[in-house]
Backbone bond lengths (Angstrom), bond angles and torsions (degrees), N, CA, C in turn:
res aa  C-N    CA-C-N  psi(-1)  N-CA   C-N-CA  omega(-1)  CA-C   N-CA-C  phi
1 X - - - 1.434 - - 1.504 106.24 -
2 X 1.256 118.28 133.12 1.607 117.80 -166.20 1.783 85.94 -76.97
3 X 1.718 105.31 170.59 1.216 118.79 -176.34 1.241 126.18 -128.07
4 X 1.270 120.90 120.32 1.377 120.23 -139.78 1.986 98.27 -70.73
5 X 1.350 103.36 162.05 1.669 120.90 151.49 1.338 98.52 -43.91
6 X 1.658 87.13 124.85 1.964 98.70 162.69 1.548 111.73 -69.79
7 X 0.871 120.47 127.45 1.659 120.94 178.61 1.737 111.79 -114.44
8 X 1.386 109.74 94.79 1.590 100.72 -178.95 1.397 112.14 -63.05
9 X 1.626 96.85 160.12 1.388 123.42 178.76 1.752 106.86 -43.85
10 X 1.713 94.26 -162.34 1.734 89.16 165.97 0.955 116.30 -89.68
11 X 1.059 126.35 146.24 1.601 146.95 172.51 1.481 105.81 -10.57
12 X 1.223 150.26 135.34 1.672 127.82 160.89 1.467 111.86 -77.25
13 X 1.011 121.77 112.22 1.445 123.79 139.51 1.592 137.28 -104.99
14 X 1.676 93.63 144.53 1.681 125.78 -142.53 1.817 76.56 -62.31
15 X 1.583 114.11 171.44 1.569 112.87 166.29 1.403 94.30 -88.21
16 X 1.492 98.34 166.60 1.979 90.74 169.05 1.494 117.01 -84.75
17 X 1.460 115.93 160.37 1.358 105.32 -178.35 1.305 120.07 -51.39
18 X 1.765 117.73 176.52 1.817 118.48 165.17 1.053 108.25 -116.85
19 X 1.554 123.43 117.02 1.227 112.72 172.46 1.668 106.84 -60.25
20 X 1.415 77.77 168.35 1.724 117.43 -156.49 2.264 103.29 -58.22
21 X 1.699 99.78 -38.15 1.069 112.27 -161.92 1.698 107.27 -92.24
22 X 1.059 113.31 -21.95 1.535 128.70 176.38 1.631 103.29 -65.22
23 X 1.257 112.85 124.31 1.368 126.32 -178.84 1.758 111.83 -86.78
24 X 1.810 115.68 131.12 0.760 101.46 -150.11 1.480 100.19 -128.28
25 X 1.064 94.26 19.04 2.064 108.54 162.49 1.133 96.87 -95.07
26 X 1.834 100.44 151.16 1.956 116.61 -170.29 1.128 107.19 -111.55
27 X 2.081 114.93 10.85 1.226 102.93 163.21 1.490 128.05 -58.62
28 X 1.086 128.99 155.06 1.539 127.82 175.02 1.625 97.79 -99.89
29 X 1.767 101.40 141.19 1.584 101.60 -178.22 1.625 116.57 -63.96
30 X 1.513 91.87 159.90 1.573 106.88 166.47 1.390 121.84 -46.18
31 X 1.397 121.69 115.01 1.294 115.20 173.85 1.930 121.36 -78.80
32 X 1.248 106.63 127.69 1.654 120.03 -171.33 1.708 101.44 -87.69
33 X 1.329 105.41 112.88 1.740 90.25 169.49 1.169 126.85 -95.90
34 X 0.873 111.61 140.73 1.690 129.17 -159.03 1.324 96.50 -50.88
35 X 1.764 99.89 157.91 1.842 114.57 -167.09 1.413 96.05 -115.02
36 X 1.352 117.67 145.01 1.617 109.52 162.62 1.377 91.62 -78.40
37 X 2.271 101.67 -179.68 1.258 82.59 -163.65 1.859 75.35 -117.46
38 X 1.162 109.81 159.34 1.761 125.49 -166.28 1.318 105.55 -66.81
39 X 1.655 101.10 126.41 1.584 106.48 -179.56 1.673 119.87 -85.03
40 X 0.942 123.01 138.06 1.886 122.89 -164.49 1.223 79.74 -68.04
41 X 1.550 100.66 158.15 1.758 117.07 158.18 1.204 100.58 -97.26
42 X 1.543 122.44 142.15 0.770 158.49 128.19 1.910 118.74 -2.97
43 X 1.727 118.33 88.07 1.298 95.59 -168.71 1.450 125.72 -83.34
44 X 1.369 130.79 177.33 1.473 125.49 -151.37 1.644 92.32 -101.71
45 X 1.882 86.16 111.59 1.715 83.03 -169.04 2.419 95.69 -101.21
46 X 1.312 95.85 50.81 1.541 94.75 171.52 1.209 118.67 -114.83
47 X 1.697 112.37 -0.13 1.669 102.91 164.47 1.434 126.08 -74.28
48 X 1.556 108.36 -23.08 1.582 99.83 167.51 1.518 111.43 -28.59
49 X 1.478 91.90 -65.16 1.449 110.30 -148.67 1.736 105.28 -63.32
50 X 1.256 109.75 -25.25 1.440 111.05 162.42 1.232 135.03 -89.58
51 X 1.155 109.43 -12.72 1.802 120.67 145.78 1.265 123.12 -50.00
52 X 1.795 101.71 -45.45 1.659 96.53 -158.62 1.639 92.26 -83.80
53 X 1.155 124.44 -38.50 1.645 121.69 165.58 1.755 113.35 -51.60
54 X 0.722 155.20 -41.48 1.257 137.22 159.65 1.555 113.85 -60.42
55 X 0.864 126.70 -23.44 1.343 112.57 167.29 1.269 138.37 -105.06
56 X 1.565 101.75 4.70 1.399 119.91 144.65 1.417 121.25 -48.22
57 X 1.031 102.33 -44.27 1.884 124.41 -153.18 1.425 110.60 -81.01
58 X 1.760 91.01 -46.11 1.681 89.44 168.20 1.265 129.97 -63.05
59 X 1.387 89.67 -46.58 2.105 102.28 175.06 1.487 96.46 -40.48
60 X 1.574 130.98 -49.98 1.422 95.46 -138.06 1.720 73.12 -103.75
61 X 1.090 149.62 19.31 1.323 126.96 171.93 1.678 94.08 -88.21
62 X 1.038 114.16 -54.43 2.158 117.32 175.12 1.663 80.75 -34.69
63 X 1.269 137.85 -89.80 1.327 117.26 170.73 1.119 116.78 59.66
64 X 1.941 71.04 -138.70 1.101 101.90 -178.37 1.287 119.05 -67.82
65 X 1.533 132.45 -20.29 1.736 100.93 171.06 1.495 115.20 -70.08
66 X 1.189 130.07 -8.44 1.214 128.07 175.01 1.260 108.76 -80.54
67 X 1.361 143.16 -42.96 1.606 126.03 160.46 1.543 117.62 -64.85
68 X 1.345 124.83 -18.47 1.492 124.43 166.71 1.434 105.54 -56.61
69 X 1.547 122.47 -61.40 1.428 115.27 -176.89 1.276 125.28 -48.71
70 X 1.184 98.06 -48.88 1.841 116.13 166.56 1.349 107.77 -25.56
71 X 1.581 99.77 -62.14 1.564 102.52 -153.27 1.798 103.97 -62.57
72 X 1.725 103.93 -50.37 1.074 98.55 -168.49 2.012 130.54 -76.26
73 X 1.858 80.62 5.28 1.860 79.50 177.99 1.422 85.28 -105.89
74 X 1.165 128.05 58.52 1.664 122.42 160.28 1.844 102.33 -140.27
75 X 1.171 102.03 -25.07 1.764 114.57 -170.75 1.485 90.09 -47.01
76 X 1.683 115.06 -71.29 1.663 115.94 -149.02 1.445 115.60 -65.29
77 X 1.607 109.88 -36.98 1.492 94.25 158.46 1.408 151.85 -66.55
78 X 1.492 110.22 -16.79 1.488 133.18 168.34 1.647 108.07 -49.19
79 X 2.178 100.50 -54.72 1.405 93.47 -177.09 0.900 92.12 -106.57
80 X 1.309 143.38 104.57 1.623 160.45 107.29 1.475 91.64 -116.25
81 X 0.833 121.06 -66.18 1.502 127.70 174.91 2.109 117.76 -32.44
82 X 1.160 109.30 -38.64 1.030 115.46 -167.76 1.534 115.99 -91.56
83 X 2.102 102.19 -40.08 1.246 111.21 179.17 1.443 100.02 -142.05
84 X 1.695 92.95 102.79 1.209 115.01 179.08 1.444 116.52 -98.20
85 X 1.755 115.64 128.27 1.346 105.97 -165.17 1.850 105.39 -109.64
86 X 1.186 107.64 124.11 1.723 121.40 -177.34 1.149 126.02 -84.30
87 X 1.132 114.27 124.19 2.091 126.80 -158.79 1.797 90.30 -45.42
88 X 1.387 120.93 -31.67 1.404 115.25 -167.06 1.727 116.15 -68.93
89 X 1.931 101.06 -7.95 1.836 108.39 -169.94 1.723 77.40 -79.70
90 X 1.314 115.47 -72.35 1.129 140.95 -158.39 1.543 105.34 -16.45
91 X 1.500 93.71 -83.45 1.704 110.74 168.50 1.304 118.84 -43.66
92 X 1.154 138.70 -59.48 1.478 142.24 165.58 1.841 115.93 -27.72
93 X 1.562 98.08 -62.43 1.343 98.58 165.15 2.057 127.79 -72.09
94 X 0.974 97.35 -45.49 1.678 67.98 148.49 1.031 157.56 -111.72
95 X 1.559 105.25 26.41 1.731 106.73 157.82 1.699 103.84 -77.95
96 X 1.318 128.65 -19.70 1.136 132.55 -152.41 1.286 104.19 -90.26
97 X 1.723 123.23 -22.31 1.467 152.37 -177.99 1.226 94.35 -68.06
98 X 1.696 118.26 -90.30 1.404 144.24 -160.43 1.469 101.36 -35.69
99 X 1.414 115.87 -64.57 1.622 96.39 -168.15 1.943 122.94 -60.91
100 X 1.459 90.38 -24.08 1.348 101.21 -164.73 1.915 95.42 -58.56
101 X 1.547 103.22 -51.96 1.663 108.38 -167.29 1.568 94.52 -69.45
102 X 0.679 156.71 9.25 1.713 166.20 -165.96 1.249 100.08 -115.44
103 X 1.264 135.73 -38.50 1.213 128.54 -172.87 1.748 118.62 -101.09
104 X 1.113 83.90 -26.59 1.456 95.54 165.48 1.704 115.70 -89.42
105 X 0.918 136.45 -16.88 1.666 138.81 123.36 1.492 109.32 4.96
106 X 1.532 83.02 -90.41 1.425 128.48 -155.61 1.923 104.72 -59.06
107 X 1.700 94.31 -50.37 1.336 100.04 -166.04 2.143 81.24 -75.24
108 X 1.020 159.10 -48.24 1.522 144.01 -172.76 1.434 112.30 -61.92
109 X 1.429 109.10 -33.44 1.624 98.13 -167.47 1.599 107.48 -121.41
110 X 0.890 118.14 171.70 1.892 132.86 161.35 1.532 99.89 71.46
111 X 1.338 112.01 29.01 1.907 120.06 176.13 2.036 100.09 -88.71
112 X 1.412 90.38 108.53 1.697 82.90 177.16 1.468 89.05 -84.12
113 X 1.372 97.00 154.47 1.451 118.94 160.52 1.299 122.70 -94.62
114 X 1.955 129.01 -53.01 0.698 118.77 -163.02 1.772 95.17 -139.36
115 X 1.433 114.33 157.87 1.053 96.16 176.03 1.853 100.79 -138.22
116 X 1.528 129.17 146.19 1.396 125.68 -152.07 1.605 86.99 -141.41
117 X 1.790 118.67 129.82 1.097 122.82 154.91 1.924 95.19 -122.21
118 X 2.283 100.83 169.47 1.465 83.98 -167.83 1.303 78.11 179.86
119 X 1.645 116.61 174.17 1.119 125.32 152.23 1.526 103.68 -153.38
120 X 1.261 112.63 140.16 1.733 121.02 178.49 1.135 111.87 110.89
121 X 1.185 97.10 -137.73 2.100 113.95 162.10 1.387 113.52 -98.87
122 X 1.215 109.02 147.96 1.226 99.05 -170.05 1.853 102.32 -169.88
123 X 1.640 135.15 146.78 1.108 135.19 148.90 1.720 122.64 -104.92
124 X 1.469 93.96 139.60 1.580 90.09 -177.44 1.314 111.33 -96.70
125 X 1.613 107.96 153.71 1.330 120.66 179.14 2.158 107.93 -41.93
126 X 1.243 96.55 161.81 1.521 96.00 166.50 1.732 128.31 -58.31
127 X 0.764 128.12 -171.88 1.642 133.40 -171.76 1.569 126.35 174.01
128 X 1.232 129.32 103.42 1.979 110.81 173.73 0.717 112.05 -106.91
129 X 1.351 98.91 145.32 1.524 110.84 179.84 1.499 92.24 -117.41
130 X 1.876 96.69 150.99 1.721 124.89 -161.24 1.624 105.26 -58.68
131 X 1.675 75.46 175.02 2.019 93.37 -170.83 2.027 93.66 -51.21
132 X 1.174 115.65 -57.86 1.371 99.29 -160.84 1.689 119.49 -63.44
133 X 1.243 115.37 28.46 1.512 143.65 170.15 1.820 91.23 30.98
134 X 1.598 145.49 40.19 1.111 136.86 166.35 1.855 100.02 -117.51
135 X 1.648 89.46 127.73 1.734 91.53 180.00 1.472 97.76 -156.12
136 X 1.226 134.05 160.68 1.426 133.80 -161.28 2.131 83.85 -151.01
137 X 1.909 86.25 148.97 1.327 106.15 -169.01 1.297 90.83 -116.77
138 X 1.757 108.54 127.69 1.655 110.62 -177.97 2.039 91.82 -111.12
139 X 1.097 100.29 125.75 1.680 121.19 -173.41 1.693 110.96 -112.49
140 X 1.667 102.39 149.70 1.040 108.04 172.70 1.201 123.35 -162.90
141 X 1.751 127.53 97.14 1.558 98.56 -171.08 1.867 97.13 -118.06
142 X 1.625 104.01 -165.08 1.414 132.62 -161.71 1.221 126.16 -153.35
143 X 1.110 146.34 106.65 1.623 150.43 -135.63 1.727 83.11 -119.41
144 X 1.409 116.51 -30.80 1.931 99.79 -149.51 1.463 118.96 -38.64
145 X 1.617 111.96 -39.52 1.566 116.96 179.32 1.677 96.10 -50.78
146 X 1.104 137.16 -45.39 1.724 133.60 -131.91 2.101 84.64 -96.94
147 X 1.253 109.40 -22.46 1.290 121.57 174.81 1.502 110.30 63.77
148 X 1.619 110.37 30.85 1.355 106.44 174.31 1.786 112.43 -169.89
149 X 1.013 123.41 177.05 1.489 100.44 -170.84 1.578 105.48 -61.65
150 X 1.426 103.89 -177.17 1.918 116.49 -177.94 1.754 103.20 -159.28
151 X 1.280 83.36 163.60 1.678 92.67 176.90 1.896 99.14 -91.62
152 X 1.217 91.03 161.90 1.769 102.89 171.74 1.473 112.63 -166.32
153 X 1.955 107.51 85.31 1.384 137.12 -154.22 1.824 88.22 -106.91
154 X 1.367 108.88 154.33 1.603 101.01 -177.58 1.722 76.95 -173.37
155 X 1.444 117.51 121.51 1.250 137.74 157.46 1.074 136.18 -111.44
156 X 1.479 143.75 126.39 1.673 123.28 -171.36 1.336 112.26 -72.65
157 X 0.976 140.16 -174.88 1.414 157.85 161.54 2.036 116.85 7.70
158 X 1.315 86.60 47.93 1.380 121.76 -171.51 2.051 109.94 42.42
159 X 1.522 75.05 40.48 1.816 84.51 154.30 1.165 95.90 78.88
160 X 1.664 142.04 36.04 1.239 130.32 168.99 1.807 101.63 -129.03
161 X 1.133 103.02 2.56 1.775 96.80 156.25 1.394 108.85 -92.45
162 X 1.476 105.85 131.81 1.447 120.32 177.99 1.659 108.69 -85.04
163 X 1.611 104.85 -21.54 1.334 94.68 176.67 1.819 122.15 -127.09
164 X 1.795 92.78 48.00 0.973 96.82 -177.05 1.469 125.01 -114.98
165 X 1.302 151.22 -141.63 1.224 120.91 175.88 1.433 111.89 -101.82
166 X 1.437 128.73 -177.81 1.222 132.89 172.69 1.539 112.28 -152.06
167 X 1.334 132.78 148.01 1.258 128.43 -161.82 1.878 88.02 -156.44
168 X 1.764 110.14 121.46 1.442 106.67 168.15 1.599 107.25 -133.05
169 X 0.945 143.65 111.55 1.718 150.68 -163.33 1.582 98.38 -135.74
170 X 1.741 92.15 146.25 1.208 109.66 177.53 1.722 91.11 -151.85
171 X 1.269 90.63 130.12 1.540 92.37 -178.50 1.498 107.63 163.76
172 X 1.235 134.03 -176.76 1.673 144.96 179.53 1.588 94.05 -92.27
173 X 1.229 120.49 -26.81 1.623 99.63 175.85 1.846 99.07 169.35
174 X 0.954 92.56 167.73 1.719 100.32 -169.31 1.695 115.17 -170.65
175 X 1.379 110.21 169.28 1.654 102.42 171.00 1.953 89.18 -143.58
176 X 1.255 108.82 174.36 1.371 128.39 148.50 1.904 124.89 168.27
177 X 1.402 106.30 -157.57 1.438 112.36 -166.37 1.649 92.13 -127.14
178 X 1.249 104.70 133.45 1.874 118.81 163.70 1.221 101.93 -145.12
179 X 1.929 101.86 132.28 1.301 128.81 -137.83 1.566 90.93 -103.77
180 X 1.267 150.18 156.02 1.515 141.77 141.08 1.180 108.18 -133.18
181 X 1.683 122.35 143.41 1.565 139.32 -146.04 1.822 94.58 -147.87
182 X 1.707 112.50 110.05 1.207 101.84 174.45 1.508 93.33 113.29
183 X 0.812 139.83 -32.94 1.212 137.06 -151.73 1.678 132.89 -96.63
184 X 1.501 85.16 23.57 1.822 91.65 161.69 1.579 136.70 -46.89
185 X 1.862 114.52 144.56 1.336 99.11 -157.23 1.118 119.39 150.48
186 X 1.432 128.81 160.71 1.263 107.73 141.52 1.580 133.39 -111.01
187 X 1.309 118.37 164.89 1.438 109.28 -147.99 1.901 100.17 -137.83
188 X 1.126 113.75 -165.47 1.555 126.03 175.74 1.424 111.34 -169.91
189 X 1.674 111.10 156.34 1.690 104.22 176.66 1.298 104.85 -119.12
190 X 1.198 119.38 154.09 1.272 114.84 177.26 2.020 98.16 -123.29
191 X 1.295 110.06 152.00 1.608 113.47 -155.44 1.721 101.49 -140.82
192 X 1.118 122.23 99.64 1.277 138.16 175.25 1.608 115.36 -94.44
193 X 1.880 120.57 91.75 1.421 91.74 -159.60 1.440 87.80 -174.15
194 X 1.274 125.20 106.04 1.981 134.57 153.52 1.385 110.78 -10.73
195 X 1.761 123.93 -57.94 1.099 113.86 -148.27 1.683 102.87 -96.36
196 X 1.493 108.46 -168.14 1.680 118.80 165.78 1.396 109.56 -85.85
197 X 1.362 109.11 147.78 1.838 96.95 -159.31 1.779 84.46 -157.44
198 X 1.495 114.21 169.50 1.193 105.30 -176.33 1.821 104.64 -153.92
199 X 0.791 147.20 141.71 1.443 136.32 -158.77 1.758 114.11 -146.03
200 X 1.551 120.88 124.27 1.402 94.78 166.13 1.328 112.99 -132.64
201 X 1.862 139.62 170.88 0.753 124.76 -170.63 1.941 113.20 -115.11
202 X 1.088 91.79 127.56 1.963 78.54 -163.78 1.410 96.13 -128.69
203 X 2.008 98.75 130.58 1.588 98.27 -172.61 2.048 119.33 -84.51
204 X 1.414 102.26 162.43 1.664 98.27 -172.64 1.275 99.65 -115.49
205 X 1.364 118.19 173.27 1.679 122.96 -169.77 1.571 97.47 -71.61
């Protein structure tokens, strides 16, 4: 059998180049899923309303302290105004005071009770002195007759009141005051003493 002419294939041709920037993986890209897009919040429309309330509140607190002051810088002149007091109350009441506390002085203190003249030894009659048991002994003696010094001893209730008076002198002559506190009662003096001497008993508040 004759044999045919070789007849080559097609021609070879080269592929064309790839550029450099052309991607040459057949993955297909990552798919991104869509975003909603973000809803605003809603802003907080309740501070008005708490604005305009606070400044309600203040207004009326400025207020009222401003009619409080009012009131009270009008009070003190009304009563001066209403009850007016005249130098003639004033004076009236304390001349009307003074004597009264003056007399009541007078009527508590400087009341003698008893009064004792003497010379030698001697005990005095009894004597009380008031509920507020304070009375003071005004003394006085004198040696000149005896023409030389003397004793002038004076004990209460022959020296067994502890809170009663006591009087001890040595001398040509002398005076004074002994105080007794507590000593309500009735009482007596007893007087151990050369010269002339004289004693009284006068009660204290």
């Amino acid at each position: 059998m004759p044999q045919q002419p070789y007849q080559p294939d097609e021609p070879y041709q080269p592929a064309p180049p790839q550029s450099p920037y052309q991607q040459t993986s057949s993955r297909p890209p990552p798919r991104v899923p869509p975003q909603q897009p973000r809803q605003k919040r809603p802003g907080n429309r309740r501070w008005p309303y708490v604005l305009l309330l606070i400044g309600v509140a203040f207004i009326s607190f400025v207020a009222g302290i401003a009619a409080g002051s009012a009131g009270h810088g009008a009070s003190p002149a009304s009563a001066v105004s209403t009850a007016p007091v005249t130098p003639a109350q004033v004076s009236t009441a304390g001349s009307s005071a003074a004597p009264s506390e003056a007399a009541a002085r007078a009527a508590a203190t400087g009341r003698v009770l008893a009064t004792f003249t003497g010379n030698g030894i001697e005990t005095t009659a009894r004597f009380t002195v008031p509920r507020s048991g304070n009375w003071e002994l005004k003394w006085s003696y004198s040696c000149a007759s005896l023409g030389s010094r003397g004793n002038f001893i004076v004990d209460e209730d022959n020296d067994s009141n502890l809170n009663g008076v006591a009087v001890n002198e040595l001398g040509t002559g002398g005076s004074g005051i002994t105080h007794a506190y507590g000593d309500a009662g009735s009482h007596y003096l007893d007087v151990n003493s050369e010269c002339d001497w004289s004693m009284s008993a006068v009660s204290l508040p």
